[in-house]
FIROVEX-900395 format. One record per atom (N, C-alpha, C, O, CB): residue number from 1; chain; atom name; z, x, y. Coordinates in pm, 1 decimal, always signed. Atoms other than C-alpha are relative to their C-alpha. Glycine has a CB too. Layout:
N
  nr kette atom       pz       px       py
 NUM     A   CA        Z        X        Y
...
END
This chain:
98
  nr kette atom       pz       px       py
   1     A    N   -112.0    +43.4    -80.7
   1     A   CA  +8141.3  +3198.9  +1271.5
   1     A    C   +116.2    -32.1    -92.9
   1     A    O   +109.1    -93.1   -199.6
   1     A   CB    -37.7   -122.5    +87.8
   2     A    N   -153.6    -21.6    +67.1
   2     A   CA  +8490.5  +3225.9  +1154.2
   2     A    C    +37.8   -169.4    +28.9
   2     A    O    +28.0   -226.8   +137.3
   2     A   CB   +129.6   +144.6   +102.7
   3     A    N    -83.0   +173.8    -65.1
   3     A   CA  +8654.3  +2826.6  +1124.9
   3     A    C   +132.3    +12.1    -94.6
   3     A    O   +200.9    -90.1    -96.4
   3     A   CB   -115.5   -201.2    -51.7
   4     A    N    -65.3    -10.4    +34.1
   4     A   CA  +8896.6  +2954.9   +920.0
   4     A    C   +158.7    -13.3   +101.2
   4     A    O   +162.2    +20.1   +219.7
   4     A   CB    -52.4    +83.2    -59.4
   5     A    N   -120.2    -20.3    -93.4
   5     A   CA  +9296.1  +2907.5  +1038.4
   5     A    C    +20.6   +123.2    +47.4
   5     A    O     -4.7   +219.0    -25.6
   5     A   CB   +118.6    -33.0    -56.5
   6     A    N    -14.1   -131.5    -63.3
   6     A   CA  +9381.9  +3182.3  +1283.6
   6     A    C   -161.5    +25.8    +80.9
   6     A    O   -175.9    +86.7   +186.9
   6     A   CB    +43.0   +127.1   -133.7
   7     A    N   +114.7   -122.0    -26.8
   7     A   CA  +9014.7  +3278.0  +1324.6
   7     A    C    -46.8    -53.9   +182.9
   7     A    O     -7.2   -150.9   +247.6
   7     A   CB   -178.5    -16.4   -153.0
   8     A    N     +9.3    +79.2   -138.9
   8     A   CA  +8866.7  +3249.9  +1681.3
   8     A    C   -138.9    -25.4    +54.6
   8     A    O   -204.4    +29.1    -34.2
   8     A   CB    +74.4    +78.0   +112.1
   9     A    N   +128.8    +31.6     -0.3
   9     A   CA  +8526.1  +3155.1  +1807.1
   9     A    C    -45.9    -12.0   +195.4
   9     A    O    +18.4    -76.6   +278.1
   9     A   CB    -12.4   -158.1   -106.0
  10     A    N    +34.1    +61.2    -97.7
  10     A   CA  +8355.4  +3142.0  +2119.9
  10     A    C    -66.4    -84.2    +98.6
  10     A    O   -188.8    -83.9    +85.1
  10     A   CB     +3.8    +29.0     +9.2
  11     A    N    +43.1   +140.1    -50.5
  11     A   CA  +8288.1  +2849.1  +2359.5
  11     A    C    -40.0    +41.3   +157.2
  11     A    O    +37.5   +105.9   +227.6
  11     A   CB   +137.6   -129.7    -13.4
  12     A    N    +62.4    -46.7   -131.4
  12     A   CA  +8095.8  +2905.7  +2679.4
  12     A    C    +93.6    +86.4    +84.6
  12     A    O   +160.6    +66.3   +185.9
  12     A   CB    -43.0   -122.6    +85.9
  13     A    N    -49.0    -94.5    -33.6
  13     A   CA  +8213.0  +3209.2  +2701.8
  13     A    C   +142.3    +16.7    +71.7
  13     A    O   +169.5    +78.3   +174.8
  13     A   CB    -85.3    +37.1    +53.9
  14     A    N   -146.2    -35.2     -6.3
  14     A   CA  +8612.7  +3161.9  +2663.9
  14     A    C     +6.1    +14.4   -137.9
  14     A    O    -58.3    -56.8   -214.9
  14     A   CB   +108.4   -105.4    +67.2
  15     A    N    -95.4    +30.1   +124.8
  15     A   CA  +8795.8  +3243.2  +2363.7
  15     A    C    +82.9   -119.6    -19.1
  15     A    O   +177.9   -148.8    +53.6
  15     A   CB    +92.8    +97.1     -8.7
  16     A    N    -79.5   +100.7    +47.8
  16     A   CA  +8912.6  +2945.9  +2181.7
  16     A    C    +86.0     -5.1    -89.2
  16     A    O    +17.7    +19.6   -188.6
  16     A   CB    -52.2    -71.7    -27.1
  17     A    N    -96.2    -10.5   +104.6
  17     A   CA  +9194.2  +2937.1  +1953.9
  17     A    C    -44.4    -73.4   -102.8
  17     A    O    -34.8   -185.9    -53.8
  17     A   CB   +129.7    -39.0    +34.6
  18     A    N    +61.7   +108.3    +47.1
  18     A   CA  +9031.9  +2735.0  +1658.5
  18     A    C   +144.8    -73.5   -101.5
  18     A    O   +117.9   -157.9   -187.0
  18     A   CB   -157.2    +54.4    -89.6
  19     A    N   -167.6    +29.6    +41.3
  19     A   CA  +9450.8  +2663.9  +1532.6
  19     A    C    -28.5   -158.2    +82.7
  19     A    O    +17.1   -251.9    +17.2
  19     A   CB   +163.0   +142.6    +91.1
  20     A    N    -10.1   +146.9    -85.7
  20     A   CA  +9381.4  +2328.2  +1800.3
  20     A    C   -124.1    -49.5    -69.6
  20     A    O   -116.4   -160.7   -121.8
  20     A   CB    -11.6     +1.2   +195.5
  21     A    N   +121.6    +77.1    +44.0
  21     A   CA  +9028.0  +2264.8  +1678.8
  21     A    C    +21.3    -47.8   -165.9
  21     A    O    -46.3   -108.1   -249.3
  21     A   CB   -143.0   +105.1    +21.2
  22     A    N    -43.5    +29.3   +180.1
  22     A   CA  +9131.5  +2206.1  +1334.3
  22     A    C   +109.6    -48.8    -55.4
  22     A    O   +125.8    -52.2   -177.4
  22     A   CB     +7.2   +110.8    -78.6
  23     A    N    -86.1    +82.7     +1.9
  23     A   CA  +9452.4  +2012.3  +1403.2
  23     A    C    +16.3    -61.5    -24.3
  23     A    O   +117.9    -66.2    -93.6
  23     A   CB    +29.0    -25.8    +35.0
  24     A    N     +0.1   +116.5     +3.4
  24     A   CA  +9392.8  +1708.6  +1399.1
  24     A    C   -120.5    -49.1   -177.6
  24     A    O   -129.3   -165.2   -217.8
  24     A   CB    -54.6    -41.9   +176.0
  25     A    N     +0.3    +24.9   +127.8
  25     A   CA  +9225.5  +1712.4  +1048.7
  25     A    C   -165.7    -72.5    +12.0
  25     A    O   -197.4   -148.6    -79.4
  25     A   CB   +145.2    -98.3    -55.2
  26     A    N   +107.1    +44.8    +30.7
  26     A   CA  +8860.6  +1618.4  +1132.5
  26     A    C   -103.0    +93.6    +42.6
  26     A    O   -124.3    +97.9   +163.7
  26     A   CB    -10.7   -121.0    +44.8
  27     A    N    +91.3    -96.9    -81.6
  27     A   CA  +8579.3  +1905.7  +1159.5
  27     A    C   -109.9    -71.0    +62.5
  27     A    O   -206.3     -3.7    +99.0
  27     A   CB    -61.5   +112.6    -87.3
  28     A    N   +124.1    -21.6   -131.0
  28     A   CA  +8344.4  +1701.3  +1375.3
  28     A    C    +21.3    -62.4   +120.9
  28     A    O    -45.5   -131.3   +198.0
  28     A   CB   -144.9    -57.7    -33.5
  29     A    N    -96.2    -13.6   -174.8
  29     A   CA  +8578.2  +1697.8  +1665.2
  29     A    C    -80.8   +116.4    +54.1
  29     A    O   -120.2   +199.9    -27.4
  29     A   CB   +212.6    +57.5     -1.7
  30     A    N    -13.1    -88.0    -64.7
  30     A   CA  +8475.7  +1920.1  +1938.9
  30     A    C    +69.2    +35.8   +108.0
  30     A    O    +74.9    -75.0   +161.2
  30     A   CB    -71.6    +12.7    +11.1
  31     A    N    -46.8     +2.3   -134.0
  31     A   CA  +8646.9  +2022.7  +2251.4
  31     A    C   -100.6     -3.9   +121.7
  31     A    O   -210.5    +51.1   +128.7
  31     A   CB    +79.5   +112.7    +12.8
  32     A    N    +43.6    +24.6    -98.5
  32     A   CA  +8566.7  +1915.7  +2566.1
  32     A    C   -117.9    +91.1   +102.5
  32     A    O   -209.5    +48.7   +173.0
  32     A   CB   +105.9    -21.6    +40.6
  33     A    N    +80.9   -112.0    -35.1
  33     A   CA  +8416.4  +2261.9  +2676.2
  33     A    C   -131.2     -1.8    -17.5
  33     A    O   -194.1     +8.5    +87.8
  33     A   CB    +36.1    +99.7    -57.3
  34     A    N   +108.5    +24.4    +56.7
  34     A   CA  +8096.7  +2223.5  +2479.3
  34     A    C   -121.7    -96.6    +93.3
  34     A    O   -244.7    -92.6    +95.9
  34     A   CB    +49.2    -60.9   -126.4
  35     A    N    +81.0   +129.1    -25.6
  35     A   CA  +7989.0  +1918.8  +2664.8
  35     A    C   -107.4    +57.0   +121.3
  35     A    O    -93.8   +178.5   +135.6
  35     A   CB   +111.7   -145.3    +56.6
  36     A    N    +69.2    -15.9   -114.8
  36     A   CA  +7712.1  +1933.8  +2988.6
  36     A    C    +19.4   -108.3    +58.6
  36     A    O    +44.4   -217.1     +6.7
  36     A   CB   -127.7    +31.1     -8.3
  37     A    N     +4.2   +103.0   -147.7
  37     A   CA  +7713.7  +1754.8  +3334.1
  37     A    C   -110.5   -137.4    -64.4
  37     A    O   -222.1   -103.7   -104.0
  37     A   CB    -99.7   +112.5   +181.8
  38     A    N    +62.7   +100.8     -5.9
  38     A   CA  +7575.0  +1387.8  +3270.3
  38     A    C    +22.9    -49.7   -151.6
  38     A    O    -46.8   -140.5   -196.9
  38     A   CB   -138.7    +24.3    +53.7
  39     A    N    -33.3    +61.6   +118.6
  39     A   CA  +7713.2  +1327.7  +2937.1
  39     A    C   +108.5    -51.5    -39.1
  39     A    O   +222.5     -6.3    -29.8
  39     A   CB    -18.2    +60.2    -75.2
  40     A    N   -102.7    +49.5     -6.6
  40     A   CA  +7863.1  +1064.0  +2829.2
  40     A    C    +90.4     +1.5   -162.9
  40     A    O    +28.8    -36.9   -262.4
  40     A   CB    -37.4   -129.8    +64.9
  41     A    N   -113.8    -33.3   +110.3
  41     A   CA  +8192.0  +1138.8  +2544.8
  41     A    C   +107.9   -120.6     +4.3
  41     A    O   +129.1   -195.9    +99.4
  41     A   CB    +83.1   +156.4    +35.9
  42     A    N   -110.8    +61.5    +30.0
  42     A   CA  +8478.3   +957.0  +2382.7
  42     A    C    +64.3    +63.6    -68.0
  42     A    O    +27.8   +101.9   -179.1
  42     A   CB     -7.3   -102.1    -44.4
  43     A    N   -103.4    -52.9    +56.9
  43     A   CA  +8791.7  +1106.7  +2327.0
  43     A    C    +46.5    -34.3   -139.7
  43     A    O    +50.8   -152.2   -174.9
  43     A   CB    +88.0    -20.1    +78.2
  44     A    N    -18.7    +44.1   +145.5
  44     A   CA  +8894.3  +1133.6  +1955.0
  44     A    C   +152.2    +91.3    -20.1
  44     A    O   +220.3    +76.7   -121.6
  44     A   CB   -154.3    +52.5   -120.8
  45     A    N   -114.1    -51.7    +32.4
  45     A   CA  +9202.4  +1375.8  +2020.7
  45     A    C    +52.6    +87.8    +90.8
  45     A    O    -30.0   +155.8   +151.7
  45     A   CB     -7.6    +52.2   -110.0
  46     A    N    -45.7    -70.2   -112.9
  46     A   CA  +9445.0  +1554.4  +2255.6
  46     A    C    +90.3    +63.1    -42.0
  46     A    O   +190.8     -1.7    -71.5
  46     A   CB    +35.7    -64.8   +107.1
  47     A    N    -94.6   -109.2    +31.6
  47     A   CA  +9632.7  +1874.3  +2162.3
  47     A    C    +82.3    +43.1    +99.8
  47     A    O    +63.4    +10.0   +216.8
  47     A   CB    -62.2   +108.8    -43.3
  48     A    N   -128.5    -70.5   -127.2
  48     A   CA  +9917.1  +2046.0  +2360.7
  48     A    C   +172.3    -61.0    -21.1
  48     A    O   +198.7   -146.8   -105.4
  48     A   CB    -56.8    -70.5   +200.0
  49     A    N   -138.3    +19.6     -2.0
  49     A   CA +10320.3  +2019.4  +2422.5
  49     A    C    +13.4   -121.9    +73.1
  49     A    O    -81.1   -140.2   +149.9
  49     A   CB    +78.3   +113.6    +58.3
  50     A    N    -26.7   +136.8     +5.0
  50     A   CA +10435.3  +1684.1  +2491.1
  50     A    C    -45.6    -14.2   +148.0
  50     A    O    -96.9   -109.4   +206.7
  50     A   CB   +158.2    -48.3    -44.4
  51     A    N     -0.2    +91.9   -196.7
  51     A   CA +10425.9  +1706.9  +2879.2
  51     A    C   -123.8    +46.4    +36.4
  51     A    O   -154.9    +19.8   +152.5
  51     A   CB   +139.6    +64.8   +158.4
  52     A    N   +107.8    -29.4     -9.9
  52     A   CA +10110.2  +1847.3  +2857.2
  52     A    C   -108.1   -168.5    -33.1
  52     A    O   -187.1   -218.9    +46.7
  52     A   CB     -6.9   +134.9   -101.0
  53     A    N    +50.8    +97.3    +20.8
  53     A   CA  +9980.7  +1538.8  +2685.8
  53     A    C    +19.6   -141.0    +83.5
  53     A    O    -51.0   -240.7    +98.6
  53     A   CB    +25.0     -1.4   -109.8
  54     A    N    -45.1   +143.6    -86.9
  54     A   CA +10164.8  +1291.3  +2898.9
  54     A    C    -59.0    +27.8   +126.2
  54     A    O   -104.3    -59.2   +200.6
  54     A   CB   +177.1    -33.6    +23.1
  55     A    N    +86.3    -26.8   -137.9
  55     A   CA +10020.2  +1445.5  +3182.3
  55     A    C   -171.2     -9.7    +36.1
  55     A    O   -228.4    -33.0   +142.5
  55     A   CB    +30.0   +139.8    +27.2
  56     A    N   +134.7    +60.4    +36.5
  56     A   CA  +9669.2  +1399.7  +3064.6
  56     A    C     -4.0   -114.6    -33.7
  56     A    O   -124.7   -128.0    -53.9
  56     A   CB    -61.8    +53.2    -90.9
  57     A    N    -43.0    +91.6    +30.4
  57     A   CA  +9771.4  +1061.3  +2970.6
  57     A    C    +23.2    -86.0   +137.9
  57     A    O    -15.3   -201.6   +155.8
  57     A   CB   +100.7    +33.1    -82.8
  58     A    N    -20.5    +67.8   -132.0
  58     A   CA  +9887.2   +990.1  +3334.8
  58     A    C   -134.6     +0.3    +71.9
  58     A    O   -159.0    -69.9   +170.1
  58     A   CB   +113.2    +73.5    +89.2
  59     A    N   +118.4    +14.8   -104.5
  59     A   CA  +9527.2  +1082.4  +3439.4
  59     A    C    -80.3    -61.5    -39.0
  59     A    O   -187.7    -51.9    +20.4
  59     A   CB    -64.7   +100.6    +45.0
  60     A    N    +54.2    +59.3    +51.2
  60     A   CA  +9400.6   +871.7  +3236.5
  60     A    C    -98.4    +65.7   -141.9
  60     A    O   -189.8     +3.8   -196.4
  60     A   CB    -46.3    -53.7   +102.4
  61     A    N    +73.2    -28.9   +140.3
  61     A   CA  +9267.2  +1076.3  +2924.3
  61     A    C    +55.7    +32.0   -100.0
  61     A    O    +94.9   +143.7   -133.6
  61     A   CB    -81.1    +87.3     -2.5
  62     A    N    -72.7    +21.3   +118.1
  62     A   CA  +9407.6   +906.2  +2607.6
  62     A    C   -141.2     -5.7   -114.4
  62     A    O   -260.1     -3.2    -82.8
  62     A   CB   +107.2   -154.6    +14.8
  63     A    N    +86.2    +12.0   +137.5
  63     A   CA  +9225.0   +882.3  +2250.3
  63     A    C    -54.4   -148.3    +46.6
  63     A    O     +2.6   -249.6    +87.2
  63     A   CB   +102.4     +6.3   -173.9
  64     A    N    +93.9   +155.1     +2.5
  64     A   CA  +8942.5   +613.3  +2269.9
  64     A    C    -85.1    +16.4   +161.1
  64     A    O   -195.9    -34.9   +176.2
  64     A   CB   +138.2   -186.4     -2.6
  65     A    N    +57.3    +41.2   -153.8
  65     A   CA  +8855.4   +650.6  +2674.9
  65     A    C   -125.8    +46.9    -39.0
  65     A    O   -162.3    +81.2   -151.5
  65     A   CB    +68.2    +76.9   +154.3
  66     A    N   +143.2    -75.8    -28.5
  66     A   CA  +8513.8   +770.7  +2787.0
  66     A    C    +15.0    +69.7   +107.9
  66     A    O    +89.8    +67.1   +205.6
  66     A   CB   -125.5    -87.2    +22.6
  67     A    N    -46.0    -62.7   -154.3
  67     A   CA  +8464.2   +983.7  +3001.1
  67     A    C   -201.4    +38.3    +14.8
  67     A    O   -295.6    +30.7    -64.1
  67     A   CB   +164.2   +199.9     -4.2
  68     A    N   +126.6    -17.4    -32.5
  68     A   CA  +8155.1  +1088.3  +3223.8
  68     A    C    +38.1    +84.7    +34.0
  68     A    O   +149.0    +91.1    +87.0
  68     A   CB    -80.0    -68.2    +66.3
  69     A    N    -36.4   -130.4    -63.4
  69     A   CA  +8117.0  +1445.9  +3296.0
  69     A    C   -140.6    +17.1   +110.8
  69     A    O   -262.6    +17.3    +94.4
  69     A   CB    +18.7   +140.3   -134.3
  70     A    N    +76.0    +60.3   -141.7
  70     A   CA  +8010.6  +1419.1  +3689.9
  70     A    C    -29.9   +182.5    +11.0
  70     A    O   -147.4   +209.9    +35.8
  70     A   CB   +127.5   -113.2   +165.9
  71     A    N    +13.5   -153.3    -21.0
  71     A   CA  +8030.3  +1834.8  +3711.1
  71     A    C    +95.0   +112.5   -105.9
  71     A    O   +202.1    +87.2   -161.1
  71     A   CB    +49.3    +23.1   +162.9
  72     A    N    -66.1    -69.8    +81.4
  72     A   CA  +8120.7  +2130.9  +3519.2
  72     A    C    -71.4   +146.0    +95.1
  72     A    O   -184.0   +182.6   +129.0
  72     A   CB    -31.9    -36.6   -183.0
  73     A    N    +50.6   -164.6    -80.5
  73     A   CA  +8099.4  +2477.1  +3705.4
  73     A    C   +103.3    +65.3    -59.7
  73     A    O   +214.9    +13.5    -57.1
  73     A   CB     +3.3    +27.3   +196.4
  74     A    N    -72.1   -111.5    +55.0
  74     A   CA  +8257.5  +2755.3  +3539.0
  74     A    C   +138.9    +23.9    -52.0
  74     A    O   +231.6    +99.7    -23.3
  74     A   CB     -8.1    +73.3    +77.1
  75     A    N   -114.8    +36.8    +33.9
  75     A   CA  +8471.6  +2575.1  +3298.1
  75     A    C    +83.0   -130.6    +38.0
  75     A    O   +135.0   -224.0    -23.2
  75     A   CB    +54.2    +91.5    +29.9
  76     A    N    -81.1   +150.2   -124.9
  76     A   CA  +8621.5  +2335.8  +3594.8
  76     A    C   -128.7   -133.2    -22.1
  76     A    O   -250.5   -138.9     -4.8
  76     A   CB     -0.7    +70.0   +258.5
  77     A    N    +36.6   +150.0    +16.7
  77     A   CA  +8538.1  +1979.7  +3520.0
  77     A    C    +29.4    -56.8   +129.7
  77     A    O   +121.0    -20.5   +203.4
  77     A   CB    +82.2    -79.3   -117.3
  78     A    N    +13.3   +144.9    -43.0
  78     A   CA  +8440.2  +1654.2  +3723.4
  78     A    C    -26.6    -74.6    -78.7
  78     A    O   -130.0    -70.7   -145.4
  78     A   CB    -78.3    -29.3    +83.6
  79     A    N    -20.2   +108.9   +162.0
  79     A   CA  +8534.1  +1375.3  +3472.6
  79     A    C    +53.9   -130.8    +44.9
  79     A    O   +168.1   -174.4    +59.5
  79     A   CB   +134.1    +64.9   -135.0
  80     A    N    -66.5   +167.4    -14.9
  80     A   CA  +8495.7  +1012.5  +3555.1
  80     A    C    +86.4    -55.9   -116.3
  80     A    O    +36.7    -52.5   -228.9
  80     A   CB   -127.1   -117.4     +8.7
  81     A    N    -74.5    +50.5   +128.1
  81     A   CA  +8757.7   +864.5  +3323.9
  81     A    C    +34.4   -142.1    +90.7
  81     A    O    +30.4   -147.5   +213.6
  81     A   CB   +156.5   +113.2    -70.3
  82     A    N    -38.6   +126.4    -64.4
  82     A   CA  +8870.7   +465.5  +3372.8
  82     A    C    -27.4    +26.2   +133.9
  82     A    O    +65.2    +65.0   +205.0
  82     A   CB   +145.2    -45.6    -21.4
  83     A    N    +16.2    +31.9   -110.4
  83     A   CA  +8692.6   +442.4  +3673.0
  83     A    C    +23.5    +77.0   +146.9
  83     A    O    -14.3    +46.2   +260.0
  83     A   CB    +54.8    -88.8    -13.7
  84     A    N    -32.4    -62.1   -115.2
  84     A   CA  +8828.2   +696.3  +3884.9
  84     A    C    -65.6   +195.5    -86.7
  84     A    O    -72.6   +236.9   -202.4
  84     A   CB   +216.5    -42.7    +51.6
  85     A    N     -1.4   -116.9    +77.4
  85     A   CA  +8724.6  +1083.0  +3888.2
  85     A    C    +77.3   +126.4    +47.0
  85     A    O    +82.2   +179.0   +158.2
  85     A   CB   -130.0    +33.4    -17.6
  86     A    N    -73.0   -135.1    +15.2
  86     A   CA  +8923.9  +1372.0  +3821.7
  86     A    C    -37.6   +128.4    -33.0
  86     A    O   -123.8   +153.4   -117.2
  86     A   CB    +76.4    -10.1    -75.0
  87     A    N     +7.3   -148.7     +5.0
  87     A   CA  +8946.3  +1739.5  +3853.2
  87     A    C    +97.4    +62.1   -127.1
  87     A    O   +218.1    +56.9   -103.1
  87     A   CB    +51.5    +59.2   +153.1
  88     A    N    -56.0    -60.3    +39.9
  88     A   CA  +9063.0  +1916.3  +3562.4
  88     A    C    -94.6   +181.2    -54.5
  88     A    O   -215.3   +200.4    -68.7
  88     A   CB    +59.9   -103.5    -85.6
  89     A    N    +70.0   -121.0    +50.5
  89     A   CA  +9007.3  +2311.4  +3441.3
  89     A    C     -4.8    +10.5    -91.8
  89     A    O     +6.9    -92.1   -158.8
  89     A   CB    +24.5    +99.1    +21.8
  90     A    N    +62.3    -23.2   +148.0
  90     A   CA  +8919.5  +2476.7  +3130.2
  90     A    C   +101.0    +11.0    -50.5
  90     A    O    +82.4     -7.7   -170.7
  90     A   CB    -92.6   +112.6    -39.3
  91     A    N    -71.9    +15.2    +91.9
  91     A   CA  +9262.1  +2505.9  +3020.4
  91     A    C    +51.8   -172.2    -67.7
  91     A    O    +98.5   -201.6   -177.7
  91     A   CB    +99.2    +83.9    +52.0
  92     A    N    -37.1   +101.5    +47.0
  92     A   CA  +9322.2  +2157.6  +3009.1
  92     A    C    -89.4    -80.2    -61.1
  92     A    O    -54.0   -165.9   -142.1
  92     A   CB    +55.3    -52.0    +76.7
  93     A    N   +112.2    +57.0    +59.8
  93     A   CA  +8987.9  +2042.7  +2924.0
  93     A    C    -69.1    +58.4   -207.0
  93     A    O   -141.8    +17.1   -297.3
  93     A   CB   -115.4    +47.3   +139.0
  94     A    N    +11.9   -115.8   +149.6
  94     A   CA  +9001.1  +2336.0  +2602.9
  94     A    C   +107.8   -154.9   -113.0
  94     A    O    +90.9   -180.0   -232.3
  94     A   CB   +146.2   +251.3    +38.3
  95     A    N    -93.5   +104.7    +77.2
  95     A   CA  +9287.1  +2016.9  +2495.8
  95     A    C    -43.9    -68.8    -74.0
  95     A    O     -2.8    -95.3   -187.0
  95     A   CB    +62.8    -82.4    +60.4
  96     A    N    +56.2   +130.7    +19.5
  96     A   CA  +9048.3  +1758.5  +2486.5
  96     A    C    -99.4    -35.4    -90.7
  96     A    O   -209.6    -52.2    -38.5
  96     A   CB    -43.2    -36.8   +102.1
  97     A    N   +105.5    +23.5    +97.4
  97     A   CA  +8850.1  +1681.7  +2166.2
  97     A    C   -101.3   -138.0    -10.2
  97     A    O    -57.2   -252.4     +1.8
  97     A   CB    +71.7    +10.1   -120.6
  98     A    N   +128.0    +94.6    -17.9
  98     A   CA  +8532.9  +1469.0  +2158.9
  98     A    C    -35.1     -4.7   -138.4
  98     A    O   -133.0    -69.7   -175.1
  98     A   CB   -130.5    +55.7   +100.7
END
């Protein structure tokens, strides 16, 4: 597997850009993708353009939360975060490093 900059790798079966996975300067980050239904994660990092982040931010998934993953079907997340749970898809969940 390629972890080199540029190179690309794949994650239940999407192409991932590994340019985000290797951003933030720590290789044992993963993205959110990886994870299965009933496990529980803490955010360690959130990639994307500003309103991208503030918008994950408004739903409550900042660096430090937890989150419970209530469902995952084909990419699409159910993600208890602070108490309430939210729907997000695989592009926004591809953001979210664990």
């Amino acid at each position: 597997m390629d972890l080199t900059k540029g190179g690309v790798k794949n994650i239940m079966e999407k192409q991932y850009d590994i340019d985000n996975y290797l951003r933030f300067g720590d290789e044992n980050m993963l993205p959110l993708m990886v994870v299965h239904e009933g496990e529980k994660v803490r955010i360690q990092g959130i990639s994307g353009k500003d309103d991208i982040r503030q918008h994950l931010a408004e739903l409550g998934f900042v660096v430090g939360a937890e989150l419970l993953i209530i469902s995952k079907v084909a990419g699409n997340f159910i993600i208890q975060v602070k108490g309430s749970r939210v729907a997000i898809d695989s592009s926004m969940a591809s953001r979210i490093f664990i």
